[in-house]
C-alpha positions in Angstrom: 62.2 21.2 69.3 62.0 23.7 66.3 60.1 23.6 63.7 60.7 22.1 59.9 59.8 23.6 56.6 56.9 22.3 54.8 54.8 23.1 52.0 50.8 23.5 52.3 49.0 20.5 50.6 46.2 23.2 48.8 48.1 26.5 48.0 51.6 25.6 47.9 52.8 28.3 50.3 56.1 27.3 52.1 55.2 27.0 55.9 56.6 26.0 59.6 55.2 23.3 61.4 56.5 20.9 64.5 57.7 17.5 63.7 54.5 16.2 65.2 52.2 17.6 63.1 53.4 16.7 60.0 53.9 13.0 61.2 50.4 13.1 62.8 48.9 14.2 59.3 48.6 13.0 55.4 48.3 16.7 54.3 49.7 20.1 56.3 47.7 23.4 55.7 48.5 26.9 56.3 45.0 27.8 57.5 41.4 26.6 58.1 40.7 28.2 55.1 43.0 26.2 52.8 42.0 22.7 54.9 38.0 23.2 53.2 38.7 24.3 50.4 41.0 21.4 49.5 38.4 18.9 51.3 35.7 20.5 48.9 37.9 20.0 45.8 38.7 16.4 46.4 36.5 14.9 49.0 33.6 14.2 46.4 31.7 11.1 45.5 33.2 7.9 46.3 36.9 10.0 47.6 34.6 11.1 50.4 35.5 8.7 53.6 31.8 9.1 54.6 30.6 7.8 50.8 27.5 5.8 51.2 26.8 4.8 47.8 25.3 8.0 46.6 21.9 8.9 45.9 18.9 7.2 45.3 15.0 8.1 43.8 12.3 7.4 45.8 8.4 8.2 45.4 6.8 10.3 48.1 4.4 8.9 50.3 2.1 11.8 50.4 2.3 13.6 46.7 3.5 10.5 44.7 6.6 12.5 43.3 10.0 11.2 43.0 13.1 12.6 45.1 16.6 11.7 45.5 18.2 11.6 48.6 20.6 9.3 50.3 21.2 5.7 49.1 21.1 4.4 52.5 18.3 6.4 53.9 15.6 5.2 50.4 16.6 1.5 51.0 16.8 1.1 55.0 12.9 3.3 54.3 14.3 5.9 56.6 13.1 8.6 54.2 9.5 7.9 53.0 8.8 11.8 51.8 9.9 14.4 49.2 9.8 17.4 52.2 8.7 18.4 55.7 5.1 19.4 54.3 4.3 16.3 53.0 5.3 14.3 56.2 3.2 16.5 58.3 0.3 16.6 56.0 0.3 12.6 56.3 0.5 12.8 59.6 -2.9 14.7 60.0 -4.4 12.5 58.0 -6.7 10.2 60.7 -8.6 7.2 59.5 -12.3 6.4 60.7 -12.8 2.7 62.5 -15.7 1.3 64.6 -15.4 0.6 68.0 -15.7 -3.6 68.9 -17.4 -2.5 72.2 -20.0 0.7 71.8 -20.3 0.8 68.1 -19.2 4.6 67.4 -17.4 6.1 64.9 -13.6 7.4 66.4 -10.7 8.2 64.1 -7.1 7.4 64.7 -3.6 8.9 63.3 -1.1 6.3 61.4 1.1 6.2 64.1 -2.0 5.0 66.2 -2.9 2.6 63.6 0.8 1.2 63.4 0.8 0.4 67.2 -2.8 -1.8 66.8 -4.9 0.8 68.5 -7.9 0.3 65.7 -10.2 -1.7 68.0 -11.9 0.1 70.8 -12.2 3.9 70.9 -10.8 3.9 74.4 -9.3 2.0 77.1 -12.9 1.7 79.1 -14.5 0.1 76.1 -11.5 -1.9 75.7 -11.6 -3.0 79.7 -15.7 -4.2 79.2 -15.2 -6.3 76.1 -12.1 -7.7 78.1 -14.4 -8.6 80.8 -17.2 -10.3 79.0 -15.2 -12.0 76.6 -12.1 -12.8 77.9 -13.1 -14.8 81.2 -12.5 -17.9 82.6 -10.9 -20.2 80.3 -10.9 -17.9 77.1 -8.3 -15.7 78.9 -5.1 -15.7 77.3 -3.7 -15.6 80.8 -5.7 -18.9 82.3 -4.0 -21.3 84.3 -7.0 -23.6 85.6 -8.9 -21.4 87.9 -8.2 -19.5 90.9 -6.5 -21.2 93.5 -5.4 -20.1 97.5 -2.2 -19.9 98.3 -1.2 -21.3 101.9 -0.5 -17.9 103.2 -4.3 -16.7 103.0 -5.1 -18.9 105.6 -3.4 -18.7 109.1 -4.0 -22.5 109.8 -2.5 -24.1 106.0 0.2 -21.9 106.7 1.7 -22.7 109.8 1.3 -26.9 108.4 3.2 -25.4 105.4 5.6 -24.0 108.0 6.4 -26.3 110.0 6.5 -29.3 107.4 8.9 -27.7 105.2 11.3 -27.0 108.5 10.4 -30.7 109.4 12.1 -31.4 105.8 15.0 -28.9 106.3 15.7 -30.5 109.3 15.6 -34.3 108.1 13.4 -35.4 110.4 12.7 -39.4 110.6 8.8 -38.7 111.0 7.0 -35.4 109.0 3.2 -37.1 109.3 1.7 -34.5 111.2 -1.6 -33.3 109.5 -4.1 -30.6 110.2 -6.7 -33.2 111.2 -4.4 -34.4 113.7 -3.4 -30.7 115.0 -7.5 -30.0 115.3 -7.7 -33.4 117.5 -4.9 -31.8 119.3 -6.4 -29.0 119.9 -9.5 -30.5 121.3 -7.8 -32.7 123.7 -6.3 -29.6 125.1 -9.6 -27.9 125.2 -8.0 -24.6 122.9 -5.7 -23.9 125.6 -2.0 -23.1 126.2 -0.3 -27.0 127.4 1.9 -24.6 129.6 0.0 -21.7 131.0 -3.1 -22.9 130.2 -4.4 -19.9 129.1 -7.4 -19.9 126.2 -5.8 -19.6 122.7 -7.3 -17.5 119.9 -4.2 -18.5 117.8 -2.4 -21.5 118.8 1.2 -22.2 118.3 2.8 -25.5 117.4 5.2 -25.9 119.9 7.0 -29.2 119.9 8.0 -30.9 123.1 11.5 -32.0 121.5 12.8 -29.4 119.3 13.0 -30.1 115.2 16.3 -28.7 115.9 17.3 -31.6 118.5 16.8 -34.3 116.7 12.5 -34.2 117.5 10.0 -35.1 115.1 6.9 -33.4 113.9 4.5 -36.1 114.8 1.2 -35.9 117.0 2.9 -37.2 119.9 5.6 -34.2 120.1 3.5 -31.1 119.3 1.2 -29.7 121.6 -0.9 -26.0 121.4 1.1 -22.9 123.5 0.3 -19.6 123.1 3.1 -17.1 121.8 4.9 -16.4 125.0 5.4 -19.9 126.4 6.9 -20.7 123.0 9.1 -18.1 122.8 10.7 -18.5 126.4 10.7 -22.5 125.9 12.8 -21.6 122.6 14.8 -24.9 121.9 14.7 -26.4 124.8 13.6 -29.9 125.8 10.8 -30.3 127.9 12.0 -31.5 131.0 14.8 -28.7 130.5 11.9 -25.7 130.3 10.1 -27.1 133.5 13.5 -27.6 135.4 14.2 -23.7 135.0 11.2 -22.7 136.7 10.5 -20.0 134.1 7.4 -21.1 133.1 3.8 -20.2 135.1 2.5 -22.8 136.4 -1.6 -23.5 136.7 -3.1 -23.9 139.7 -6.9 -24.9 140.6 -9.5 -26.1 138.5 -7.3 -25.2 135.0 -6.7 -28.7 134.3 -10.2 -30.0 134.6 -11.7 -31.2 131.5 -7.5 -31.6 129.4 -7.8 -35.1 128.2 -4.2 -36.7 127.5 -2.4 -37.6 124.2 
């Protein structure tokens, strides 16, 4: 496509340019130099696109003299000082407070002071006076005492376990308590129902599965150690002894088992 005549917008010099350019643009130049010196001439005060109101007098924070700068920046309290001196004299300036917790003397910078750090000289002052008088119910963060959850003890939180499955499963009958599983445990004498093997930590293991339709009563839970519940899985009872994959206990082993 060629070119079309045009006349510069600043100088007045007759010049070529593609259609494209002088659609594109209010104004056509010959040069860069022409383009800023016609945005100097007439891009002033309130003509300027990026006209903000103009400027405004403001009293420096540090000398007390008036400036003018920016309308925006004096109202919004962007610009607070006359020059970069005076904002870094103010900013050495440091202000002497007593600390709440060892009673010395300890100076802190504006910025310090903005952010609330006036009280303690440090943050192991800060920790002691936390200690001795923030505790117990004057603690901003007290919700009635320390409690246990069920997972620090092993025993609450297999009953916690087993319960809430009880409940996932809808069982008719979810009575079983821990006073009832200790009973249970001493009719069996602390050993496994199935191997018969002494238990330092006993399984629940329930003789029709919570997942068959079984409850979690006293009468269908019995102690087994980890293996014997892990091959018995979800099988009934009479299932698990008719596959013969369970050891058997021979002897004296069931002397002294009472019987639910």
């Amino acid at each position: 496509m060629s070119k079309s005549n045009c006349v510069c917008s600043n100088c007045g010099v007759s010049i070529h340019r593609q259609p494209s350019e002088i659609r594109n643009s209010q104004n056509v130049y010959c040069s860069y130099k022409c383009h800023y010196e016609h945005i100097k001439d007439h891009w002033r005060g309130q003509s300027n696109p990026r006209w903000k109101g103009g400027l405004a007098t403001g009293i420096c924070g540090q000398c007390g003299i008036r400036f003018g700068a920016r309308r925006d920046s004096v109202e919004l309290g962007k610009r607070k000082y006359c020059s970069r001196h005076c904002h870094d004299e103010i900013r050495k300036k440091r202000t002497i407070f007593i600390c709440k917790q060892c009673g010395k003397n300890f100076e802190r910078a504006p910025a310090e002071i903005r952010q609330g750090k006036t009280k303690f000289c440090g943050i192991v002052c800060m920790g002691k006076w936390n200690s001795i008088h923030l505790n117990g119910e004057h603690s901003p963060h007290w919700k009635g005492g320390a409690t246990r959850r069920p997972s620090a003890n092993p025993n609450r939180q297999s009953e916690y376990y087993h319960q809430r499955r009880a409940r996932e499963a809808a069982c008719e009958i979810n009575d079983f308590t821990k006073e009832q599983w200790l009973e249970t445990l001493q009719i069996f004498n602390h050993r496994c129902a199935y191997c018969l093997k002494p238990l330092k930590c006993a399984d629940r293991e329930h003789l029709i599965p919570i997942t068959r339709g079984g409850n979690n009563t006293q009468s269908n839970v019995v102690p087994a150690c980890r293996s014997c519940n892990v091959k018995k899985n979800d099988r009934t009872l009479l299932e698990f002894v008719a596959s013969e994959s369970y050891p058997r206990g021979t002897g004296g082993e069931w002397e002294g088992l009472g019987t639910l």
